[in-house]
C-alpha positions as CSV (number, residue, x, y, z in Angstrom):
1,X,77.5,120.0,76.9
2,X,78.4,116.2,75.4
3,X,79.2,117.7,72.6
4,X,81.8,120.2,74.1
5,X,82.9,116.7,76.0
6,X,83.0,115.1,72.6
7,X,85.2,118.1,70.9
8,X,87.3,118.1,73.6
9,X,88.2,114.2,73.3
10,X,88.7,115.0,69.7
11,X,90.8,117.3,70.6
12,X,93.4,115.5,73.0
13,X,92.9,112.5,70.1
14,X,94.3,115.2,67.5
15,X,97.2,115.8,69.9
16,X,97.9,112.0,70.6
17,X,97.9,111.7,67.1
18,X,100.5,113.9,66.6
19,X,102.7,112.5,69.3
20,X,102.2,109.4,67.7
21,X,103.9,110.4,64.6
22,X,106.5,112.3,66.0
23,X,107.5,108.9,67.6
24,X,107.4,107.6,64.1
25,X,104.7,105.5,64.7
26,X,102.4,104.9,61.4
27,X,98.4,105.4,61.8
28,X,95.7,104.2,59.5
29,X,94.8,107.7,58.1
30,X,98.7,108.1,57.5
31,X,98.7,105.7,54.4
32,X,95.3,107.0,52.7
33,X,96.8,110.7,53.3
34,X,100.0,109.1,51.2
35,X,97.7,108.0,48.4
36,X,95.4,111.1,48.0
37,X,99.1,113.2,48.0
38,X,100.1,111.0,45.0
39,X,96.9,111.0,42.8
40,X,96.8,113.9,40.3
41,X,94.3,116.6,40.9
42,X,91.8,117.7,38.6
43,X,89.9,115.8,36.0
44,X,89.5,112.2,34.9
45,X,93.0,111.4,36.6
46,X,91.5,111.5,40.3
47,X,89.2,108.3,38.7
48,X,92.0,107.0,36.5
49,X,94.8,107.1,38.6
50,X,94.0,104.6,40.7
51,X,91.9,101.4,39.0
52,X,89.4,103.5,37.2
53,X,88.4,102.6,33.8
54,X,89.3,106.4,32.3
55,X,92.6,107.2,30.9
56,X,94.5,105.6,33.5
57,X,93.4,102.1,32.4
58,X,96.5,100.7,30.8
59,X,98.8,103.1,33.0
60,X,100.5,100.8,35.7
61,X,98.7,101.7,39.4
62,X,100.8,102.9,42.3
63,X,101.9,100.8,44.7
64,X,100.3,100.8,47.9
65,X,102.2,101.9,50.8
66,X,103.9,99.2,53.0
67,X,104.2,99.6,56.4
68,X,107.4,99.9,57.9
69,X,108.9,99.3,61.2
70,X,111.0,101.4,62.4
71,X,114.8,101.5,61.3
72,X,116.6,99.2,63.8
73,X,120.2,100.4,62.2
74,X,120.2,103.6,64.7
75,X,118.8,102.0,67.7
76,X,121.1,100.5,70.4
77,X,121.4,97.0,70.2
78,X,122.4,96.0,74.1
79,X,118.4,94.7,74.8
80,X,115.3,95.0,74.4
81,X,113.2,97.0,77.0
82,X,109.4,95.6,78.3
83,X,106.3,97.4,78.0
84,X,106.8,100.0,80.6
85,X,104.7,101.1,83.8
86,X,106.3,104.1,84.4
87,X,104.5,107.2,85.8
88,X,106.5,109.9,84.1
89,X,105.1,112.2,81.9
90,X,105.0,110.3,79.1
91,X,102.1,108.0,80.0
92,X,99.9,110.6,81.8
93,X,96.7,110.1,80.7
94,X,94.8,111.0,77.8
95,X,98.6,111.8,76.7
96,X,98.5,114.8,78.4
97,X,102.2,115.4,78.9
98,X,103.2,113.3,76.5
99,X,105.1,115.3,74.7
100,X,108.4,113.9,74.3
101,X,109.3,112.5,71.0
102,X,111.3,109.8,70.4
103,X,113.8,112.2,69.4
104,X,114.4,113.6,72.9
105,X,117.3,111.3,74.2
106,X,119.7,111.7,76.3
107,X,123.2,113.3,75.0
108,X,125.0,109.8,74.6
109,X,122.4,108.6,72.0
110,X,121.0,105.8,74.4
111,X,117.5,107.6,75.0
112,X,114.6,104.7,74.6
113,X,112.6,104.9,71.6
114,X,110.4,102.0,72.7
115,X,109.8,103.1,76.2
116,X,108.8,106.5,74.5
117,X,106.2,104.4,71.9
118,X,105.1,102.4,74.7
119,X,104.2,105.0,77.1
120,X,102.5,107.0,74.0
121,X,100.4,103.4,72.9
122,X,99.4,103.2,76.7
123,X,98.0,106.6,77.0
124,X,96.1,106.5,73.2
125,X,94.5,103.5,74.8
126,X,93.7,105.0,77.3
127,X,92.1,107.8,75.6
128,X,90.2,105.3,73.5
129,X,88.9,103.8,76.1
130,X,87.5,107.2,77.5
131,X,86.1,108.4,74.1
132,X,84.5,104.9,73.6
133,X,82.7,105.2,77.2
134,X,81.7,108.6,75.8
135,X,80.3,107.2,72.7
136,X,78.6,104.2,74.8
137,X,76.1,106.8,76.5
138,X,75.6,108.3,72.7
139,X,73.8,104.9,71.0
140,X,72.9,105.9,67.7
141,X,75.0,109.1,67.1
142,X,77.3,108.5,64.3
143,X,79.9,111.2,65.0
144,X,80.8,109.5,68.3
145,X,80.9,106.0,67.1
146,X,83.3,107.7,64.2
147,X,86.0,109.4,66.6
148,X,85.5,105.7,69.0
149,X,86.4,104.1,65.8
150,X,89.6,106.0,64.9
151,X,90.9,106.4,68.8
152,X,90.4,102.4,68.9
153,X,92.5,102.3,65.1
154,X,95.0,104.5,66.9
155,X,95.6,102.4,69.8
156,X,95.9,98.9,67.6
157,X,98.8,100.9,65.6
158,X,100.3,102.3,69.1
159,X,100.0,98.5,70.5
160,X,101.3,97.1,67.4
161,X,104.2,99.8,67.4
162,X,105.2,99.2,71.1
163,X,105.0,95.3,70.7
164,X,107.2,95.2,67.8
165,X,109.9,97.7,69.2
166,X,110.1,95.5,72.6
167,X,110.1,92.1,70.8
């Protein structure tokens, strides 16, 4: 049964995740995911590619992905809007609900990215903060300490996100 609980939190984590990026907020996995997709497959190149002492030696490395905040050329410029502590669907817990992307604004362009990212970063930390709890009662069992791990990576990048679009 905790581990249907656990699969479950995993679950709405995936989900959260993927509002997350529809919002165009960048998550830890994001940039490994970027450097696997650039590294050749097959051979010595997967050693080489990147700082290996194969045949990639004297072959400049890749840069490493730099993290980017989002574009403030299409956002409106009036003000900045606070943290919010609204109790629309956007910030039901867990992220349940949260399925409006920062795409979905209203038909004069003025829909609010940040109170979009906000809501999103308050409900992954809220989900983190359930998962953790989760993985409290589990001492010892490294799968739950892993997804505590990544929901608690998930809501510093949500935090950071939300913070930076409202400063």
């Amino acid at each position: 049964e905790a581990e249907l609980a656990l699969a479950d939190y995993e679950r709405l984590l995936v989900e959260q995740e993927l509002r997350l990026r529809a919002a165009g907020v960048p998550l830890a996995g994001d940039a490994e995911a970027q450097i696997a997709a650039k590294t050749p497959s097959g051979g010595e190149a997967s050693t080489g590619a990147i700082g290996g002492t194969k045949r990639g030696d004297n072959a400049p490395r890749p840069e490493p992905p730099v993290a980017t905040k989002p574009s403030t050329a299409s956002r409106p410029t009036e003000k900045k809007v606070p943290k919010s502590k609204s109790t629309g669907s956007a910030s039901g817990g867990y992220g349940g609900g949260a399925g409006k992307a920062a795409g979905d604004v209203a038909a004069d362009g003025s829909g609010d990215a940040c109170l979009t990212v906000c809501d999103l970063s308050a409900a992954t930390c809220d989900l983190a903060d359930r998962i953790c709890g989760l993985a409290d009662r589990h001492p010892g069992e490294e799968r739950y300490s892993q997804v505590c791990g990544r929901a608690r990576e998930d809501c510093r990048m949500a935090s950071q996100a939300c913070e930076a679009c409202a400063a």
